[in-house]
BAMI-216266 format. One record per atom (N, C-alpha, C): residue number from 1; residue in one letter; chain; x, y, z. Coordinates in Angstrom, 3 decimals, always signed. Layout:
// residues N
kolmar NUM lonu A lumse A xx X yy Y zz Z $
...
This chain:
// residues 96
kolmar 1 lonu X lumse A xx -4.980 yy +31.057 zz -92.842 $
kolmar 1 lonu X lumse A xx -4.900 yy +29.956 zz -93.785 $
kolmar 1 lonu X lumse A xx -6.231 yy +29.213 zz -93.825 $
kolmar 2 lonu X lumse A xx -6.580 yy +28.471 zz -94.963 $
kolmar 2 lonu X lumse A xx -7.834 yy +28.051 zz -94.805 $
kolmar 2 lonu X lumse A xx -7.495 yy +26.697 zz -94.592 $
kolmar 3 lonu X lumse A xx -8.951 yy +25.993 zz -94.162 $
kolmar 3 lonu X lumse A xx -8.511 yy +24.548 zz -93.701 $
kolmar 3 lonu X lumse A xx -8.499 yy +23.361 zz -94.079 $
kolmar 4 lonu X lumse A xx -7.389 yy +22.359 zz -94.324 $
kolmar 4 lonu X lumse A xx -7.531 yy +21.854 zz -95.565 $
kolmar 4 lonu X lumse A xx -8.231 yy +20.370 zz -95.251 $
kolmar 5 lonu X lumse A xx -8.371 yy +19.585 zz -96.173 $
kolmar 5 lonu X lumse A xx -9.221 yy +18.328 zz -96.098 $
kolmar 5 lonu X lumse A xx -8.153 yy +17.079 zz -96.233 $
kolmar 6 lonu X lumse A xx -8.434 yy +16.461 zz -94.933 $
kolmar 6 lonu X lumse A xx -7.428 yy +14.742 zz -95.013 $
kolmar 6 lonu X lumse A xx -8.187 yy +13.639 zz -95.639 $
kolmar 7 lonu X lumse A xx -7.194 yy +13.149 zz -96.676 $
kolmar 7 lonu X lumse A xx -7.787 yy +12.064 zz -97.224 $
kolmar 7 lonu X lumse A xx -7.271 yy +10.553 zz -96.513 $
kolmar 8 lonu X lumse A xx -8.576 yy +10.491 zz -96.156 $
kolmar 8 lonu X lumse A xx -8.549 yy +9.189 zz -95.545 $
kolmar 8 lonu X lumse A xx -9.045 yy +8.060 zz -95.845 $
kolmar 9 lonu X lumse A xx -8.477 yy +6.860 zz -96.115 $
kolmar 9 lonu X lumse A xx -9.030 yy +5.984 zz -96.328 $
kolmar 9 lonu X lumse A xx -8.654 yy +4.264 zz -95.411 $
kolmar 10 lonu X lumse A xx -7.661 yy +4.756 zz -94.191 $
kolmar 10 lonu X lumse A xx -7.655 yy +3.491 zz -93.359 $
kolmar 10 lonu X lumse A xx -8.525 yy +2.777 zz -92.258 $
kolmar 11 lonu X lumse A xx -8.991 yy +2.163 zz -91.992 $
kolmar 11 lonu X lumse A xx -9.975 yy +1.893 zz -90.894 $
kolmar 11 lonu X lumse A xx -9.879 yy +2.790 zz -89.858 $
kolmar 12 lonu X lumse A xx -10.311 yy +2.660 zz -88.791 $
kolmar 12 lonu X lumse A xx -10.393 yy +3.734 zz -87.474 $
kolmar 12 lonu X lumse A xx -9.730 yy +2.993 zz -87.016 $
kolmar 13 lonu X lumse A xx -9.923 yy +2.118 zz -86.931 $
kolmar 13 lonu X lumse A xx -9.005 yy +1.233 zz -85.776 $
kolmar 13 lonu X lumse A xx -7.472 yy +0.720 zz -86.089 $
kolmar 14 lonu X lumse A xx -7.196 yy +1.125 zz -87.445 $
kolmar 14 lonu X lumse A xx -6.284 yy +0.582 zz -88.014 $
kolmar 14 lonu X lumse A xx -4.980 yy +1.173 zz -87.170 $
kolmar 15 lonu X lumse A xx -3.936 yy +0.045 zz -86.753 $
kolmar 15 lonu X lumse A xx -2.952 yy +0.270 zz -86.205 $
kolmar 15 lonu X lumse A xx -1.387 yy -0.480 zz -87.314 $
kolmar 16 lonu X lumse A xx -0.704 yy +0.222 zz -87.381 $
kolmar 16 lonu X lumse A xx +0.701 yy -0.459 zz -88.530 $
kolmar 16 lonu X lumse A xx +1.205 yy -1.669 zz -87.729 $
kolmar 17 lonu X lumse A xx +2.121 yy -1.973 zz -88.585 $
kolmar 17 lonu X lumse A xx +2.605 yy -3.323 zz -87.398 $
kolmar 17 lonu X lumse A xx +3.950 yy -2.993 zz -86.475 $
kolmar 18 lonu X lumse A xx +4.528 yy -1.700 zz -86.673 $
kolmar 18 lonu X lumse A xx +5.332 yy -1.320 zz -86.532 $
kolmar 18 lonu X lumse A xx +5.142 yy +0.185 zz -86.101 $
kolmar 19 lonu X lumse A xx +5.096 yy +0.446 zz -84.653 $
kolmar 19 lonu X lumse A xx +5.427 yy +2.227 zz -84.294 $
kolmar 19 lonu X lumse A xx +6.387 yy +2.560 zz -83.446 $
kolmar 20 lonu X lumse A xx +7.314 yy +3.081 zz -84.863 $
kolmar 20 lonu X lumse A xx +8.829 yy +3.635 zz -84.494 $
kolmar 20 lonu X lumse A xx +9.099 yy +4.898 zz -84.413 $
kolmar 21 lonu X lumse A xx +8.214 yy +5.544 zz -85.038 $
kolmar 21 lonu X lumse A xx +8.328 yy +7.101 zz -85.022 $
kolmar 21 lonu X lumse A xx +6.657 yy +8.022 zz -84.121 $
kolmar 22 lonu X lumse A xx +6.881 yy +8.732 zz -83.833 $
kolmar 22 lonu X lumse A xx +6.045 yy +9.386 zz -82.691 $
kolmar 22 lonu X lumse A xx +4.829 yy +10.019 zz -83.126 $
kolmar 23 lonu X lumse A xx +3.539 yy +10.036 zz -82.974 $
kolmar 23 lonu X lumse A xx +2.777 yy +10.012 zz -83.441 $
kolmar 23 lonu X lumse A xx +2.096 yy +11.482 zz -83.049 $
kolmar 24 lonu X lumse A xx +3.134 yy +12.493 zz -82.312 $
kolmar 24 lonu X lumse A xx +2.801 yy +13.281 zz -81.926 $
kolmar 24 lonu X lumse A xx +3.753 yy +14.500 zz -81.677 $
kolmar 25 lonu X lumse A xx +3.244 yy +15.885 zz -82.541 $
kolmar 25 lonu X lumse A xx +4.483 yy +16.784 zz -82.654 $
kolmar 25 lonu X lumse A xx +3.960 yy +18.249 zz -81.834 $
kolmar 26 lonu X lumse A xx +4.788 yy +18.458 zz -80.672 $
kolmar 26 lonu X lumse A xx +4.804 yy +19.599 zz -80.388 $
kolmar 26 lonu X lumse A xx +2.942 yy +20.293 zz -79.669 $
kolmar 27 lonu X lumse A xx +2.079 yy +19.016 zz -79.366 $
kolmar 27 lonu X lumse A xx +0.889 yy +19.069 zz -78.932 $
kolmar 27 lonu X lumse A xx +0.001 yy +18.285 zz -80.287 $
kolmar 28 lonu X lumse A xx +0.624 yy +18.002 zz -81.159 $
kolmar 28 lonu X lumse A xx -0.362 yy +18.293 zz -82.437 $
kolmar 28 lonu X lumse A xx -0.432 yy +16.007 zz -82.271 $
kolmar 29 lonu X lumse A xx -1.752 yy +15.752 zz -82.670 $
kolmar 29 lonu X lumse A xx -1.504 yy +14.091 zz -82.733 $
kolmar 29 lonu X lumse A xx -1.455 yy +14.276 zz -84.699 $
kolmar 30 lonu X lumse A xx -0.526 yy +13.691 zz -84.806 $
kolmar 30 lonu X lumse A xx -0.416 yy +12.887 zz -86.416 $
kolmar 30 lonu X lumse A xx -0.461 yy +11.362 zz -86.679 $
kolmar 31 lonu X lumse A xx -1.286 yy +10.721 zz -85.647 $
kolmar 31 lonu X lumse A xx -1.647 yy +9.356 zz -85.607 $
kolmar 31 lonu X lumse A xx -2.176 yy +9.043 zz -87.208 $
kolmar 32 lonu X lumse A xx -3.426 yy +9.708 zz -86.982 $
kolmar 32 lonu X lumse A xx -4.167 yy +9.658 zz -88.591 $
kolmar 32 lonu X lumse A xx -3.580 yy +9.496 zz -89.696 $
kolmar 33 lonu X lumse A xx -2.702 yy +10.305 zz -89.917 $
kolmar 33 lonu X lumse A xx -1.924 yy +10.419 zz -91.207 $
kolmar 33 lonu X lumse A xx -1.015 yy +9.473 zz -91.266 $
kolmar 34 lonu X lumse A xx -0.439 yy +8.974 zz -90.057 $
kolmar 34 lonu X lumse A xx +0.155 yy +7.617 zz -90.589 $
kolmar 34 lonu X lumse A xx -0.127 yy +6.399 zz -89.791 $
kolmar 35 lonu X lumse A xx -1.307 yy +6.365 zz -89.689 $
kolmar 35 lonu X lumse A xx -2.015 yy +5.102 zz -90.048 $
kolmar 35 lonu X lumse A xx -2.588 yy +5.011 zz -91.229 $
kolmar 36 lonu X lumse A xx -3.270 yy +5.687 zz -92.157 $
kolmar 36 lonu X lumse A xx -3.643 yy +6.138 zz -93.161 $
kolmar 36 lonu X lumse A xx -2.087 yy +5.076 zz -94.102 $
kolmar 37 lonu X lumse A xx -1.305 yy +6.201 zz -94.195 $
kolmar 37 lonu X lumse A xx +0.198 yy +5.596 zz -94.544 $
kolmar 37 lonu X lumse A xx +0.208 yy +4.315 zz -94.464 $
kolmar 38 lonu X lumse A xx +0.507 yy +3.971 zz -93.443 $
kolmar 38 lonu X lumse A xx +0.661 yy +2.632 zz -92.766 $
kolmar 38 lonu X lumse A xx -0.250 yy +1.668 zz -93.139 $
kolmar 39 lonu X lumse A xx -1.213 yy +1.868 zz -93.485 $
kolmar 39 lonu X lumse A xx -2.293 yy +0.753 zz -94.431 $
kolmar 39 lonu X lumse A xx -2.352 yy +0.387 zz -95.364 $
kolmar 40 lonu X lumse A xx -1.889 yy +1.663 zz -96.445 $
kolmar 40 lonu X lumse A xx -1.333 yy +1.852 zz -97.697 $
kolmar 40 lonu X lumse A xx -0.240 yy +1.524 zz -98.235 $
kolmar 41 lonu X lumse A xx +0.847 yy +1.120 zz -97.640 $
kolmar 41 lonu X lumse A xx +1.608 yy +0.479 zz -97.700 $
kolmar 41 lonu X lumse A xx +1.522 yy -1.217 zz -97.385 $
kolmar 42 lonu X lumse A xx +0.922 yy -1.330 zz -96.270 $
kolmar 42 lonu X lumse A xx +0.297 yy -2.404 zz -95.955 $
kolmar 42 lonu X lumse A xx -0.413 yy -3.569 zz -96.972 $
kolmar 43 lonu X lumse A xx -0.502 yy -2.952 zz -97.545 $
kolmar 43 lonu X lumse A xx -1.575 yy -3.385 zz -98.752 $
kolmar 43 lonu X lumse A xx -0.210 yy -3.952 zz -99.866 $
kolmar 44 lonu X lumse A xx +1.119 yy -3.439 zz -99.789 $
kolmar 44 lonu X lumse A xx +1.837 yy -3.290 zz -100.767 $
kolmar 44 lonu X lumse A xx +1.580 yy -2.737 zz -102.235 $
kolmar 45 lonu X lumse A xx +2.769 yy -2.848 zz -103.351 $
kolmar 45 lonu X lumse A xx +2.131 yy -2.550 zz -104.181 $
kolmar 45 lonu X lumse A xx +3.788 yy -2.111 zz -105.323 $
kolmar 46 lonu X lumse A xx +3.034 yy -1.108 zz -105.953 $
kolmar 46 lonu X lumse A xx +4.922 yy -0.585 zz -107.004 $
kolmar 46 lonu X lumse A xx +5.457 yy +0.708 zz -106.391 $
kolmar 47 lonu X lumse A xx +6.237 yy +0.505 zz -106.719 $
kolmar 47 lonu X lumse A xx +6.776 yy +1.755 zz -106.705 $
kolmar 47 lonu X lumse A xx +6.311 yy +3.120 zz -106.984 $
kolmar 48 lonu X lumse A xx +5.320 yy +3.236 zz -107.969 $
kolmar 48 lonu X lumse A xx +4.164 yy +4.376 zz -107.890 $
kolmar 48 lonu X lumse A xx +3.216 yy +4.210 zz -107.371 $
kolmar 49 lonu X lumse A xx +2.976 yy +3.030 zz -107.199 $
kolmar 49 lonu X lumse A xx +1.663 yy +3.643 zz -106.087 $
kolmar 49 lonu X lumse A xx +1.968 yy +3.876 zz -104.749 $
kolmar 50 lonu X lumse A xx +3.460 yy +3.443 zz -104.295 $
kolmar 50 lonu X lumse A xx +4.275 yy +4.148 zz -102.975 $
kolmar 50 lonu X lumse A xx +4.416 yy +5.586 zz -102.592 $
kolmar 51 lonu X lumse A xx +4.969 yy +5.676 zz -103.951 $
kolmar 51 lonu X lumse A xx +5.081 yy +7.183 zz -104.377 $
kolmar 51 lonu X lumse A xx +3.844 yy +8.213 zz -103.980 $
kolmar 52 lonu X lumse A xx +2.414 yy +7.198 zz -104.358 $
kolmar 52 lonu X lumse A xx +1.248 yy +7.599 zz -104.026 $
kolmar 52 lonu X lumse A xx +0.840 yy +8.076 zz -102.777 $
kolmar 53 lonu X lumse A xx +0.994 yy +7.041 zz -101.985 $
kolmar 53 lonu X lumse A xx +1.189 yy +7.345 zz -100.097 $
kolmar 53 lonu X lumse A xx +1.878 yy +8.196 zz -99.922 $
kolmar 54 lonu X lumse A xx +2.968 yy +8.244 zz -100.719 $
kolmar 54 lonu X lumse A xx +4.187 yy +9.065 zz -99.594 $
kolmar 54 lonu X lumse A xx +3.346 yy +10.689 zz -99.738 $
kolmar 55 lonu X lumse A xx +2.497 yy +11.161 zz -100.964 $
kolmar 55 lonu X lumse A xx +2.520 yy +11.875 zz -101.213 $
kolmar 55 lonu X lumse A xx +1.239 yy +12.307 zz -100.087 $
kolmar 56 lonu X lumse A xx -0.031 yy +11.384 zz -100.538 $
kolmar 56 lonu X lumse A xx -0.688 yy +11.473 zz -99.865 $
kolmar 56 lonu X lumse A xx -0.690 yy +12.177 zz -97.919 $
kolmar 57 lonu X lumse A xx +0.724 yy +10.908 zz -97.415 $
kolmar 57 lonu X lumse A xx +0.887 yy +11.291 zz -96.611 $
kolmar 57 lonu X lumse A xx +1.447 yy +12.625 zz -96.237 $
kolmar 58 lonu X lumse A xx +2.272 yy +13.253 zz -96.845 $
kolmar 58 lonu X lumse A xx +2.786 yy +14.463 zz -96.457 $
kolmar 58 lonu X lumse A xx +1.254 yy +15.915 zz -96.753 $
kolmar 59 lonu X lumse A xx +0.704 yy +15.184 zz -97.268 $
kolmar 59 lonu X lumse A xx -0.749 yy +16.317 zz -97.736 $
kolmar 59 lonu X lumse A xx -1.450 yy +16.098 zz -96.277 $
kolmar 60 lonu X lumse A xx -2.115 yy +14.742 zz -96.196 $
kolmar 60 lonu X lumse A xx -2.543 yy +14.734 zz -94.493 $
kolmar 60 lonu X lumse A xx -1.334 yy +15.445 zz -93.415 $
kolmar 61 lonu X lumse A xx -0.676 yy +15.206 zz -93.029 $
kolmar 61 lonu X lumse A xx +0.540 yy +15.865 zz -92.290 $
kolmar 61 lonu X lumse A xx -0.100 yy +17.620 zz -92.489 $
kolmar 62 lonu X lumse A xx +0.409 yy +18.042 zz -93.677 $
kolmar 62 lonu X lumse A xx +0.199 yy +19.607 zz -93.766 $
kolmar 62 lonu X lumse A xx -1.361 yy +20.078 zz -93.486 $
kolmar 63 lonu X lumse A xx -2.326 yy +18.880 zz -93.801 $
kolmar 63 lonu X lumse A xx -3.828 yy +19.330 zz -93.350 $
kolmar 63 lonu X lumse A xx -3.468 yy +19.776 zz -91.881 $
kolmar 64 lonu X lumse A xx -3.154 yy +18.721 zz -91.237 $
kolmar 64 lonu X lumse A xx -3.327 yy +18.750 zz -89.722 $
kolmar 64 lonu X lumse A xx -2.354 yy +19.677 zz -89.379 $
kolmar 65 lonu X lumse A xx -1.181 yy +20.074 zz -90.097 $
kolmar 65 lonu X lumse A xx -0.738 yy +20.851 zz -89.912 $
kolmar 65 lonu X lumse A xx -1.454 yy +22.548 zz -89.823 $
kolmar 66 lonu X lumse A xx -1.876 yy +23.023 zz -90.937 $
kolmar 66 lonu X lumse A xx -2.833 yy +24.197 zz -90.986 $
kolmar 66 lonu X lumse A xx -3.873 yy +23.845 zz -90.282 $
kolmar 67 lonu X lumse A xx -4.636 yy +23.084 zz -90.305 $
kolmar 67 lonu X lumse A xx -5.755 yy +23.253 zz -89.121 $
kolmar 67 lonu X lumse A xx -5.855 yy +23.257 zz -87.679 $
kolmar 68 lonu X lumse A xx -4.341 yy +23.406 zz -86.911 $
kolmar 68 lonu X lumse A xx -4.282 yy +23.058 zz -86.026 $
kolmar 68 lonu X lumse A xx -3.904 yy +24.553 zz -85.621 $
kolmar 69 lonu X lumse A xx -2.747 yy +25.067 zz -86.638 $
kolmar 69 lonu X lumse A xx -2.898 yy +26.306 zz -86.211 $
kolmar 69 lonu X lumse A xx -1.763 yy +26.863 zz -85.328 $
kolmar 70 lonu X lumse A xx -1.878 yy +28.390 zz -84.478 $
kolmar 70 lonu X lumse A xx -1.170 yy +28.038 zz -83.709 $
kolmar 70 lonu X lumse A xx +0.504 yy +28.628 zz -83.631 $
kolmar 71 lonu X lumse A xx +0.994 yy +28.678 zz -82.437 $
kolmar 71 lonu X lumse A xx +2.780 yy +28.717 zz -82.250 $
kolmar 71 lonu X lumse A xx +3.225 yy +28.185 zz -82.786 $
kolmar 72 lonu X lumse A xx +3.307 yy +26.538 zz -83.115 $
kolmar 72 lonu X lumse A xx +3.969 yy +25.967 zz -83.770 $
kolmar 72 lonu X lumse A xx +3.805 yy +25.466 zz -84.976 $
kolmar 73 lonu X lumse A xx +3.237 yy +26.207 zz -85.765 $
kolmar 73 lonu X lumse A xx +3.514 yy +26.063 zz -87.486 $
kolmar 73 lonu X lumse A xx +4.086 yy +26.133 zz -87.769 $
kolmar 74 lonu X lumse A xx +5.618 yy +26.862 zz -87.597 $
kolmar 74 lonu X lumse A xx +6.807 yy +26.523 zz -88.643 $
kolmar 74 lonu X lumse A xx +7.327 yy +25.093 zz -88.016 $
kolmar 75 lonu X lumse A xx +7.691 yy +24.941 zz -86.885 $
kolmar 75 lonu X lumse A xx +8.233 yy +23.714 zz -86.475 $
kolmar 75 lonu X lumse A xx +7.711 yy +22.999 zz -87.105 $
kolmar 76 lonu X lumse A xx +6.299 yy +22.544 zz -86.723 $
kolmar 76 lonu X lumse A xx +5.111 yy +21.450 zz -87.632 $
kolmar 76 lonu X lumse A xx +5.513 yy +20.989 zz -88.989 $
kolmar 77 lonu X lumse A xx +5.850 yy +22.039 zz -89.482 $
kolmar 77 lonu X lumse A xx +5.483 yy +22.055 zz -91.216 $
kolmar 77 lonu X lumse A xx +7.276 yy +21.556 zz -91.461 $
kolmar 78 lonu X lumse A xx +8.086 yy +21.490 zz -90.398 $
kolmar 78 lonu X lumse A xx +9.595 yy +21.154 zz -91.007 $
kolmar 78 lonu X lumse A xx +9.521 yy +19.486 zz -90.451 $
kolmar 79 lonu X lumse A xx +8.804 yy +19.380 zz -89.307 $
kolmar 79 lonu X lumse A xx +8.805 yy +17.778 zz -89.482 $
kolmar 79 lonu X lumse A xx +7.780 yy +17.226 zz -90.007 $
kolmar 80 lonu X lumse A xx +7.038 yy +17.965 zz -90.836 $
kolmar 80 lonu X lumse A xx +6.064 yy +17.307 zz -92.044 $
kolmar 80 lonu X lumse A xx +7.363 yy +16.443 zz -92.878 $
kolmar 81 lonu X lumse A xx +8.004 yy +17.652 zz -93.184 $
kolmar 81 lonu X lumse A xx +8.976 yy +17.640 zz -94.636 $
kolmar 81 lonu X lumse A xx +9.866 yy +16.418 zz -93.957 $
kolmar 82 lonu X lumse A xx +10.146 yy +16.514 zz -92.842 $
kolmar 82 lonu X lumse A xx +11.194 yy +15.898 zz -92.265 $
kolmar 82 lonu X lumse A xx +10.237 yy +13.932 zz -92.147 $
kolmar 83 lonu X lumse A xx +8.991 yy +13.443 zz -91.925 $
kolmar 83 lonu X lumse A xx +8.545 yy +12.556 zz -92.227 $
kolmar 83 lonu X lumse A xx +8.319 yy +12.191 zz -93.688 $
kolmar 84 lonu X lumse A xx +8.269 yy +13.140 zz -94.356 $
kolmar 84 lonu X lumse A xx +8.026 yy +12.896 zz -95.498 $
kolmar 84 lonu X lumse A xx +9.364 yy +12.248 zz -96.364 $
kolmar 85 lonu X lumse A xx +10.145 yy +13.410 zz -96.356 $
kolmar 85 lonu X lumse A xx +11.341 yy +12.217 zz -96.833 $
kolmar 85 lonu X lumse A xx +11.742 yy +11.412 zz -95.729 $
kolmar 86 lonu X lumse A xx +11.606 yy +11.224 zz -94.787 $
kolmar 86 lonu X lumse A xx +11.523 yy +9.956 zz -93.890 $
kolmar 86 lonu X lumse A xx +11.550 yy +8.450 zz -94.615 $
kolmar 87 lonu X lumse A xx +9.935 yy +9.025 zz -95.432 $
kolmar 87 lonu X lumse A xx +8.967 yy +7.900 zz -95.908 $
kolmar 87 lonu X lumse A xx +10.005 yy +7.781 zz -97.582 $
kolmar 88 lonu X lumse A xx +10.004 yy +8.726 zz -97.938 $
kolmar 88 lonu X lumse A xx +10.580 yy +8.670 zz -99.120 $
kolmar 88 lonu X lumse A xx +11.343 yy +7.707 zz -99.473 $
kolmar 89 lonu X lumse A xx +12.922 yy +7.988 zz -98.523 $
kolmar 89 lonu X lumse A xx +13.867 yy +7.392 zz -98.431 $
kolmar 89 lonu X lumse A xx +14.009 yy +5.607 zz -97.978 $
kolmar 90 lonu X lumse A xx +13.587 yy +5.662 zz -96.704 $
kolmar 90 lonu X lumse A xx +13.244 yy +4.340 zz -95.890 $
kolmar 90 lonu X lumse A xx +12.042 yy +3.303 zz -96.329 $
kolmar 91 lonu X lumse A xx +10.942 yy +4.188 zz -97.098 $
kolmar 91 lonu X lumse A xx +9.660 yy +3.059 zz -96.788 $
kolmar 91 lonu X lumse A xx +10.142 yy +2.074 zz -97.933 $
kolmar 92 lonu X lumse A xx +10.829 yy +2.176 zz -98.959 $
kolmar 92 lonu X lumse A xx +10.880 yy +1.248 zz -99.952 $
kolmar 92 lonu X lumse A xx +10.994 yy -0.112 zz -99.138 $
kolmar 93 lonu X lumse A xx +11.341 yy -0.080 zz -98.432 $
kolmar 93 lonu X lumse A xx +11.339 yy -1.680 zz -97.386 $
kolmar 93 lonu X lumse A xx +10.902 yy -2.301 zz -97.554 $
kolmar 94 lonu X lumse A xx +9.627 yy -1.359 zz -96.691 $
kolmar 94 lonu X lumse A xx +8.189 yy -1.538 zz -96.268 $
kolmar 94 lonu X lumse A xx +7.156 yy -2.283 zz -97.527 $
kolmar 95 lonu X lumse A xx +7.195 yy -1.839 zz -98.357 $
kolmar 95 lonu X lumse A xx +6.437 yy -2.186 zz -99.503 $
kolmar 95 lonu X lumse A xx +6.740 yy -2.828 zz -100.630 $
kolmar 96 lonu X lumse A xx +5.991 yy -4.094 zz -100.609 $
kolmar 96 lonu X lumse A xx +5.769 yy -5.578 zz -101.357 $
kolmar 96 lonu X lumse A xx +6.105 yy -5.559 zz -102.196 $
């Protein structure tokens, strides 16, 4: 597989205000991708530009997913899907 590119745009240091879900699957860290998330929401916004993150986020997820490689790519790639509607479902909360 070739290797794909995370779009990032949250600080380095950026931490959510809230870590409820695990930032780490099966060896692999997915910190990035949702802090990334987690900023973006942060920011608030509509309902499409939520839509925007969520999407975003599940694209970072599958980067780090293929570039990591590996035994556990199918697992990886089902709790991509599995954060992703995570975010889908739940983040409307989250955002302003």
């Amino acid at each position: 597989m070739a290797r794909e590119t995370l779009i990032l745009d949250a600080p380095e240091s950026y931490r959510g205000p809230v870590d409820v879900v695990p930032d780490q699957w099966l060896g692999l860290d997915v910190f990035e991708a949702c802090a990334v998330h987690d900023h973006e929401y942060g920011k608030g916004g509509t309902e499409a530009t939520r839509k925007i993150a969520d999407v975003r986020f599940r694209k970072n997820l599958v980067a780090l997913v293929v570039n990591r490689g590996g035994l556990f790519v199918a697992p990886r790639f089902v709790l991509a899907w599995v954060y992703f509607a995570g975010v889908r479902l739940f983040g409307r909360r989250s955002v302003g």
